[in-house]
N, C-alpha and C positions, 0 to 999 in steps of 0.2 A: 298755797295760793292756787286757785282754779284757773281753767283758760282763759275767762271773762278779765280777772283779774291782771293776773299776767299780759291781756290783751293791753289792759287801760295802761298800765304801766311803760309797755314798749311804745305807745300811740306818744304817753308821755316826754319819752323820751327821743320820739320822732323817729323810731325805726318801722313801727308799722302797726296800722291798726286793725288788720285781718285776721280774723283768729285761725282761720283756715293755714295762714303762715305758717303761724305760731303750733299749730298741731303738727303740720310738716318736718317745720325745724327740730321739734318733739322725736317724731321717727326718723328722723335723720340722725339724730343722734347729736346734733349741733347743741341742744338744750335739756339739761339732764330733769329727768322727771320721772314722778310714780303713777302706778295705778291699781291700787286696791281693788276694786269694781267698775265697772263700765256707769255705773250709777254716780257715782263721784268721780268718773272720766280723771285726766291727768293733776298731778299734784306735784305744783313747783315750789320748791324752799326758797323763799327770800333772798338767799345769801348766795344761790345756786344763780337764780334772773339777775341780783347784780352783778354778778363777775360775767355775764356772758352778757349784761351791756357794755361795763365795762372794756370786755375783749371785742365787741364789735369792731370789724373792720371799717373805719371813715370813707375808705376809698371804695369798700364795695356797696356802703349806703349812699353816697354818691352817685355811682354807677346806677343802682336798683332807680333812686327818684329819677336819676336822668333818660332809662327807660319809659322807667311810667308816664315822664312827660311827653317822651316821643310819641309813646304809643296813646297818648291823650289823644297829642295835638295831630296826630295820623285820623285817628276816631273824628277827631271834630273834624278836618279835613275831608274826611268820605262823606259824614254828615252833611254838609255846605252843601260839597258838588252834589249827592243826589236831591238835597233839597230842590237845588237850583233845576236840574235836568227835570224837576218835577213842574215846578213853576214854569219854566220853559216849553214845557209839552201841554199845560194848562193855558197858556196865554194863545198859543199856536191854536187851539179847537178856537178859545171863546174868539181870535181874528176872522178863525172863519168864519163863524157864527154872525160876524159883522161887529162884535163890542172891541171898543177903541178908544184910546186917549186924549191921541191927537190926529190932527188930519190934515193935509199937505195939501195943494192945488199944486199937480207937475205939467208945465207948458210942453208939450209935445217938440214945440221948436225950440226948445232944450235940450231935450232928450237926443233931438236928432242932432245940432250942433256936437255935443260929445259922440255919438256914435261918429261920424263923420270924420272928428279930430282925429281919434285915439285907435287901437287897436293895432293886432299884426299887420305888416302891408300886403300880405295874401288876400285878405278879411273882407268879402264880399258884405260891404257895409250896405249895399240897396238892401240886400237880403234880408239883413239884421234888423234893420228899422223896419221893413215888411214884417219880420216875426215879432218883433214887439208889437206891432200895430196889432197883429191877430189874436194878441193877448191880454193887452189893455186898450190903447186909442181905440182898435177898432171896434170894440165893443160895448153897450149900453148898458146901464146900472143893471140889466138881470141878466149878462153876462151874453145877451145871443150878438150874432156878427152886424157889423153896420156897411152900410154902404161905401160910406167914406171915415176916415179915422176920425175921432174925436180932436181938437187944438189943447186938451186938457182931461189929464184922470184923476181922480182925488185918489191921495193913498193914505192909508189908515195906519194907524201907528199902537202898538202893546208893545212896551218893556225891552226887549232887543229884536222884537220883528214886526214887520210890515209887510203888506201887501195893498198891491193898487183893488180900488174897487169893485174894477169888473172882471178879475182876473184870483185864480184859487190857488196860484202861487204863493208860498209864505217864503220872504228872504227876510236875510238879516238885515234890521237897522245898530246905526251909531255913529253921531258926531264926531267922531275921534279922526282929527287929520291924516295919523300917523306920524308925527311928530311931537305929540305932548299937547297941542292945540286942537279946540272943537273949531266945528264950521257950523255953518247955520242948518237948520234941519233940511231947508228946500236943497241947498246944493250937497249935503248928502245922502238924500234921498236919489236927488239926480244921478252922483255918482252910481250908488250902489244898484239901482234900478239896472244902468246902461250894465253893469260888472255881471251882474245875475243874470244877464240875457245873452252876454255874449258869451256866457262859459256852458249856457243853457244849447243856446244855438249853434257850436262849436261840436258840443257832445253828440246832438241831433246831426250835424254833418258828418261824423266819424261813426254814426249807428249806419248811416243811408251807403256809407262807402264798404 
């Protein structure tokens, strides 16, 4: 029997259908066999491949598929995630670019209602709603400064990110309460807006000091 054969026969029998194995197992000495010429490469006796299924070990062909699986499911695994880090970096250009899904209308007196509530009690909250203003409110759809803040900015929505209109920020979107429950897009947009500004404006106070 040649390797091809010897192949189909272990594939058979669910030990492997790599003949690359099978020549290994060959020079390992695991699988006895001949070789007259390199032209008719190995030559296995019938009765030689049965008893060395036969003696295969259950537990170590167990082992071997329970590898291959891992190392599948590892493979498809890396797959996914740079799929996704690709998609991800793809959606981030085409927001700037202005292409979007969906689009929010955010009440400014929302925005500042949660700055206001929430945050450390250090947290020079004029300030914060000042530096949001100079980044969205206060600016007009081709982004230069306004006199007075906007009462509303639209923010444009791809896949897990968002940025407000007049502003080249990309953060992250997503309904997810944090509990197992979605919220409506406007109050997580709201959330996350105020979240990305204060962590924004935080870092700008610790550059300045």
């Amino acid at each position: 029997m040649n390797i091809s054969e010897v192949t189909d026969r272990l594939k058979t029998a669910g030990i492997t259908s790599n003949p690359e194995v099978v020549r290994r197992w060959i020079r390992q000495g695991k699988l006895a066999a001949t070789m007259h010429s390199r032209k008719q490469g190995y030559q296995v006796l019938p009765t030689d491949l049965e008893g060395f299924i036969s003696s295969y070990d259950r537990s170590n062909r167990k082992s071997i598929d329970k590898r291959a699986d891992t190392e599948y499911f590892r493979g498809f695994q890396d797959g996914y995630a740079k799929a996704q880090a690709d998609q991800d970096q793809l959606f981030q250009r085409l927001l700037r670019r202005g292409s979007y899904t969906d689009q929010y209308r955010i009440l400014r007196a929302d925005v500042k209602q949660l700055v206001m509530q929430g945050g450390p009690l250090d947290e020079n909250k004029k300030a914060l709603m000042e530096y949001i203003d100079r980044d969205s409110f206060g600016r007009d759809d081709a982004g230069l400064p306004l006199k007075r803040p906007k009462s509303f900015v639209a923010v444009i929505v791809l896949g897990k990110h968002m940025r407000p209109w007049t502003s080249e920020h990309i953060m992250p979107y997503s309904r997810d309460n944090g509990d197992g429950t979605t919220i409506s897009p406007e109050v997580a947009i709201r959330r996350l807006l105020v979240s990305y500004y204060r962590q924004a404006f935080a870092d700008q106070q610790k550059a300045i000091r």
